[in-house]
VMD Tcl script that builds the backbone (N, CA, C; Angstrom):
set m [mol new atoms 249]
animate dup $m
set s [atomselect $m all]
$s set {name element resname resid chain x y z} {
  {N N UNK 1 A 0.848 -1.180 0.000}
  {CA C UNK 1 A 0.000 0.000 0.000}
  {C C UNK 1 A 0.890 1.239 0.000}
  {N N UNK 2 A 0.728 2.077 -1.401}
  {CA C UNK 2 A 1.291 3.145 -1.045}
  {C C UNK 2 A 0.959 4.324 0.108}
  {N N UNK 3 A 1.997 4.851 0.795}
  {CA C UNK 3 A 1.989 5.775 1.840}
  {C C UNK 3 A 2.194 7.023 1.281}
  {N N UNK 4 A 0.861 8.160 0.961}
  {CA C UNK 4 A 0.996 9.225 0.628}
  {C C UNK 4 A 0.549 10.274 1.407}
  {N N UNK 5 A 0.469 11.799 1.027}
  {CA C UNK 5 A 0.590 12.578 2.040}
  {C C UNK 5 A -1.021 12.773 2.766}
  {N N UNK 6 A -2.215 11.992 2.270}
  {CA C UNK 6 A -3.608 12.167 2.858}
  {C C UNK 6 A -3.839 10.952 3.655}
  {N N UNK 7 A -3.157 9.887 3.282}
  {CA C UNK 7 A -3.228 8.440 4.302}
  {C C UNK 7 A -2.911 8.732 5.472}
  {N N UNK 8 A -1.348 9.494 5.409}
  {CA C UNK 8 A -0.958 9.918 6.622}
  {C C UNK 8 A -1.313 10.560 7.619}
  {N N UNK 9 A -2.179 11.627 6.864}
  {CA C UNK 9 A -3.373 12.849 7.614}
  {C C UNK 9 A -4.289 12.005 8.192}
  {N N UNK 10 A -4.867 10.712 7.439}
  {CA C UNK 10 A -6.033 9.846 7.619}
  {C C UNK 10 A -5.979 8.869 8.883}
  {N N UNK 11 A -4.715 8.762 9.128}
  {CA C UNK 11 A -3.729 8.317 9.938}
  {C C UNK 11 A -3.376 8.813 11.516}
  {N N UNK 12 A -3.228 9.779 11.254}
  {CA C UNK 12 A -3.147 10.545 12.438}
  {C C UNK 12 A -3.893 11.426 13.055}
  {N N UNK 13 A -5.181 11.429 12.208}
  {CA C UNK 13 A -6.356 12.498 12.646}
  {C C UNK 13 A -7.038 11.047 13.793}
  {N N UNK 14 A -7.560 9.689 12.457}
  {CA C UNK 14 A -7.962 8.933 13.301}
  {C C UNK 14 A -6.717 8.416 14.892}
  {N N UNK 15 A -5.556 8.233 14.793}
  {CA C UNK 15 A -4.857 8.241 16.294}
  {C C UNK 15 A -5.119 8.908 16.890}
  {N N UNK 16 A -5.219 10.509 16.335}
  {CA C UNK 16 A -5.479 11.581 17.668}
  {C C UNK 16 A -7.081 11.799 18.441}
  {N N UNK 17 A -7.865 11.041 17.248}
  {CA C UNK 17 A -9.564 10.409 17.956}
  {C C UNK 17 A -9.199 9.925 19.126}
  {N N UNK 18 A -8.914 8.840 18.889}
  {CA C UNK 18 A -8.614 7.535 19.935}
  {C C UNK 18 A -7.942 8.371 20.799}
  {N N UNK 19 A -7.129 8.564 20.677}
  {CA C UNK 19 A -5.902 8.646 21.957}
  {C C UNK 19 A -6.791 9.857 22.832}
  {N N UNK 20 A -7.488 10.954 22.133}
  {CA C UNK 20 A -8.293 11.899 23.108}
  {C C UNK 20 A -9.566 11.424 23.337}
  {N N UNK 21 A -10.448 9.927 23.008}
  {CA C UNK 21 A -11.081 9.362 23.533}
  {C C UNK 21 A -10.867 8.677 24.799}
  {N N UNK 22 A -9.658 7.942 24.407}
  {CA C UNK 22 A -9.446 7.557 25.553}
  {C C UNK 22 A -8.675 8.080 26.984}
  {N N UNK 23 A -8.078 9.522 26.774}
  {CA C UNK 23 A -7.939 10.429 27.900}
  {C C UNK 23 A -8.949 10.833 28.375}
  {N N UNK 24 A -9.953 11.213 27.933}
  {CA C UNK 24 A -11.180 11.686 28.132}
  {C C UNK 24 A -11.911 10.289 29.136}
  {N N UNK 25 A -11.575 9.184 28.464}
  {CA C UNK 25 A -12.423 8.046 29.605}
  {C C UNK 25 A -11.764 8.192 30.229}
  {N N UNK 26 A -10.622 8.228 30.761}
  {CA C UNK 26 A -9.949 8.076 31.456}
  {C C UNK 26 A -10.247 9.217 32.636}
  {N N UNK 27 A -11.286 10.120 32.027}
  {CA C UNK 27 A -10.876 11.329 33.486}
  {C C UNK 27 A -12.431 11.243 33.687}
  {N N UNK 28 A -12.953 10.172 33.053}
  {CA C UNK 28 A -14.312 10.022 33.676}
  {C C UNK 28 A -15.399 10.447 32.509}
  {N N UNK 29 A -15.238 10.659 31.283}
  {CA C UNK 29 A -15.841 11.727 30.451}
  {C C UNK 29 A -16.258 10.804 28.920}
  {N N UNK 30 A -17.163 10.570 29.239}
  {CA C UNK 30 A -18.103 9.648 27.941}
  {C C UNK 30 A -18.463 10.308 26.061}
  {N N UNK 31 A -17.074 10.031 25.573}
  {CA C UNK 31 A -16.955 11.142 24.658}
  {C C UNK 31 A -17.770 10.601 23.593}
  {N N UNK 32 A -18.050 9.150 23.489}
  {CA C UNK 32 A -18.516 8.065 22.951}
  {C C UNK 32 A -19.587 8.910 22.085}
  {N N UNK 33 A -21.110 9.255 23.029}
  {CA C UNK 33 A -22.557 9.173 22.695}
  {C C UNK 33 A -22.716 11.064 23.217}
  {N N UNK 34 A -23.692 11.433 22.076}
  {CA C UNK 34 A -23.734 12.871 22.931}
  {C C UNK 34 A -24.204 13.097 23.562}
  {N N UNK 35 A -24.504 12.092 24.402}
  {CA C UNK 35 A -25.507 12.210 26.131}
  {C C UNK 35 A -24.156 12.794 26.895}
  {N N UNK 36 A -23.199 11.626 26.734}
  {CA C UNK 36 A -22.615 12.273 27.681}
  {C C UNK 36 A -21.315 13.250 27.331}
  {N N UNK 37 A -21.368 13.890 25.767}
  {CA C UNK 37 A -20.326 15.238 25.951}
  {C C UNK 37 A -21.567 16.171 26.446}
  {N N UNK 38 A -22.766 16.082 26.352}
  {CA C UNK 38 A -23.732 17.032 26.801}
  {C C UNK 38 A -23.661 17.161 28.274}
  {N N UNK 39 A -23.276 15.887 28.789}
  {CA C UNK 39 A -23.500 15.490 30.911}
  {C C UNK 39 A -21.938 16.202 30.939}
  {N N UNK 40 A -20.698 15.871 30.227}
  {CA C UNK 40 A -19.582 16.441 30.378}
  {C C UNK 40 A -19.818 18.191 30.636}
  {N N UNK 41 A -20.366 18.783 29.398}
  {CA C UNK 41 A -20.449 20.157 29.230}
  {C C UNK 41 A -21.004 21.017 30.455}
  {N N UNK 42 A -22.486 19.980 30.943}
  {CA C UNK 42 A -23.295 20.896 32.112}
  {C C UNK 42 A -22.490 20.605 33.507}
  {N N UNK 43 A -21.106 19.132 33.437}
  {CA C UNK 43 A -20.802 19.673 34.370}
  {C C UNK 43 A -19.195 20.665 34.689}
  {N N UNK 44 A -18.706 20.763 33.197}
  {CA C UNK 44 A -17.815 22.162 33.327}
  {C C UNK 44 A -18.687 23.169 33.645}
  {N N UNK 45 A -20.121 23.518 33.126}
  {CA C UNK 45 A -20.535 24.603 33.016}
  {C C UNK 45 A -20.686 25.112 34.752}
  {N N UNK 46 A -21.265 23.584 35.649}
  {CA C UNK 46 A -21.809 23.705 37.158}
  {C C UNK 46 A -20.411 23.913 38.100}
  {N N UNK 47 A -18.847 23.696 37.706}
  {CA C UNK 47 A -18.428 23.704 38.124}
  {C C UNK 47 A -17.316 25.015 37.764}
  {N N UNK 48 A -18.053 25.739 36.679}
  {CA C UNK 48 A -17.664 26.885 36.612}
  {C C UNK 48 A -18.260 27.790 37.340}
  {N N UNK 49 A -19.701 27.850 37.347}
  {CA C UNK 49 A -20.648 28.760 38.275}
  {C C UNK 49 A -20.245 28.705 39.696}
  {N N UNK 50 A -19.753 27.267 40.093}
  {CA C UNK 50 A -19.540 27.187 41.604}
  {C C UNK 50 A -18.000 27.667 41.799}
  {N N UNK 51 A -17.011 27.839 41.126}
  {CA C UNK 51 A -15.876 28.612 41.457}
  {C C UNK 51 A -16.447 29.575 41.570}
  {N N UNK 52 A -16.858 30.695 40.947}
  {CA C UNK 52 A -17.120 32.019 40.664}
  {C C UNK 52 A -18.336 32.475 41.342}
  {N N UNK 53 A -18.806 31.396 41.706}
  {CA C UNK 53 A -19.526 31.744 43.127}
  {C C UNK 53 A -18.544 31.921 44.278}
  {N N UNK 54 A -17.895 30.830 44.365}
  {CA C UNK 54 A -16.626 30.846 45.729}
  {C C UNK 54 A -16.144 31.731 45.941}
  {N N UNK 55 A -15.531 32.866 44.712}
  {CA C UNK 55 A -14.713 33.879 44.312}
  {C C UNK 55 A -15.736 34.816 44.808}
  {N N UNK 56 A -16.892 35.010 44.338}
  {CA C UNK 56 A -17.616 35.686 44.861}
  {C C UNK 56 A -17.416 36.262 46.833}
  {N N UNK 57 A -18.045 34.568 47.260}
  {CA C UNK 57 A -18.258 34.740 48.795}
  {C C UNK 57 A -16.906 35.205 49.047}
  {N N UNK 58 A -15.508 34.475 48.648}
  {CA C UNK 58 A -14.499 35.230 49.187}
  {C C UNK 58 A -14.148 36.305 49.372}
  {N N UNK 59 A -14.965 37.362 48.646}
  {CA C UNK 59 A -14.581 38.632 48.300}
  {C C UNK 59 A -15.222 39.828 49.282}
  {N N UNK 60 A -16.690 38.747 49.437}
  {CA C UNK 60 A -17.643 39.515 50.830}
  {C C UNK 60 A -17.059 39.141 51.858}
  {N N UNK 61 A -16.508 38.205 52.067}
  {CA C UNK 61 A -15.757 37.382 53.735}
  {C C UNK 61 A -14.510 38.619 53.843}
  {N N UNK 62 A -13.840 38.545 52.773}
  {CA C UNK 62 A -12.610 39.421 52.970}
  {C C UNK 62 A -13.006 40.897 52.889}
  {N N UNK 63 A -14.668 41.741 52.826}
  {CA C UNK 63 A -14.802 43.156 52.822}
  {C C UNK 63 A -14.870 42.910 53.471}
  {N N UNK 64 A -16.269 42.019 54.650}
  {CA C UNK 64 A -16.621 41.750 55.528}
  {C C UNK 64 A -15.507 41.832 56.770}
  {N N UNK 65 A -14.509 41.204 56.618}
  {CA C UNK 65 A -13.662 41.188 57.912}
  {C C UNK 65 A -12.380 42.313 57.759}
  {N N UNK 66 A -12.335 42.922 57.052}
  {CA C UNK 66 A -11.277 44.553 56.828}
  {C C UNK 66 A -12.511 45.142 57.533}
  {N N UNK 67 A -13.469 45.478 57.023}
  {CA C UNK 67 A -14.962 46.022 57.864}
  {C C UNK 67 A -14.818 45.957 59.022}
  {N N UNK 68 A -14.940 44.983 59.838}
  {CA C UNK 68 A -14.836 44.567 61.236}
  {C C UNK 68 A -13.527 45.090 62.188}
  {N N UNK 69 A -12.250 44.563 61.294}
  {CA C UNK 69 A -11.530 45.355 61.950}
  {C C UNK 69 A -11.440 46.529 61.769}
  {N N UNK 70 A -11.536 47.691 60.767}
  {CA C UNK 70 A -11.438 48.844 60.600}
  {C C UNK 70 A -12.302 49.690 61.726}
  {N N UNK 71 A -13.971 49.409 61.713}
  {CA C UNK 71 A -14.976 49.222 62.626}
  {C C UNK 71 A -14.101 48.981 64.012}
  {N N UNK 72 A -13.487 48.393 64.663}
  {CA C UNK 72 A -12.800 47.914 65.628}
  {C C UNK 72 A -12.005 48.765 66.017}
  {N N UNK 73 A -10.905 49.359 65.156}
  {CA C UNK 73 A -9.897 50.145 65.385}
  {C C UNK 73 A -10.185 51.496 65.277}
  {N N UNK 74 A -11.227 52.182 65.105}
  {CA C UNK 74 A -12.427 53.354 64.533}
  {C C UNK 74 A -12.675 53.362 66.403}
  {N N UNK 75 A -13.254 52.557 66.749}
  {CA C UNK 75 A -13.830 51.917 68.325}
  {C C UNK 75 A -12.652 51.973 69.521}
  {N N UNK 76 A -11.751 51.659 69.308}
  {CA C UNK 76 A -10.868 51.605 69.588}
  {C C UNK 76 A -9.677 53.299 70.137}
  {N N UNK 77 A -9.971 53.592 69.139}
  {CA C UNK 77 A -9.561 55.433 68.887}
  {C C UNK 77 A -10.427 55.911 69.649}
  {N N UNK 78 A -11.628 55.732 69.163}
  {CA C UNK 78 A -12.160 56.647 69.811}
  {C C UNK 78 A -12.895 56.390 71.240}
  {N N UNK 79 A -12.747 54.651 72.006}
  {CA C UNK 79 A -12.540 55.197 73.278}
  {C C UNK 79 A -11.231 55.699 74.134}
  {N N UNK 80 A -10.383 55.319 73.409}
  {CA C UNK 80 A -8.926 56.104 73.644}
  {C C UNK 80 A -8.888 57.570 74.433}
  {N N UNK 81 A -9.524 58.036 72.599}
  {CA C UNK 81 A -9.504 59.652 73.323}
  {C C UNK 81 A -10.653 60.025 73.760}
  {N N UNK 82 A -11.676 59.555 74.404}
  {CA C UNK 82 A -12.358 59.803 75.510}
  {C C UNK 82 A -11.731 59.671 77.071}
  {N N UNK 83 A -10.454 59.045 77.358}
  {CA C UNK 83 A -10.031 59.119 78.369}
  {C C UNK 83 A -9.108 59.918 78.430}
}
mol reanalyze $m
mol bondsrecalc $m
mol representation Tube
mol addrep $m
């Protein structure tokens, strides 16, 4: 069989199927049927919302507690110079 330059393409497109099929099973991810690149997708999508939720709360926890102490040291001053 001659080996020309589209066999080769034909060749290595189908290896690079496989080989990212089977990384993909491998991390749990059913690349097979589009049930599950669809179950794959909603759960990058759920586990994108829930970082950026996290990022979120972190951001109120960390105003939240500069708040508190600032509030604190505000409290602080000023029973100071009442004595």
């Amino acid at each position: 069989m001659p080996v020309n330059e589209r066999s080769v393409e034909e060749i290595a497109r189908a290896a690079g199927r496989e080989s990212a099929r089977e990384v993909l099973l491998l991390l749990g991810i059913d690349a097979t049927t589009p049930e599950g690149i669809r179950q794959a997708q909603r759960n990058f999508a759920f586990l994108d919302d829930l970082r950026t939720g996290t990022d979120a709360v972190k951001r109120r926890v960390a105003l939240t507690v500069v708040g508190a102490v600032v509030t604190a040291a505000l409290a602080y001053l000023a029973l100071g110079l009442r004595q």
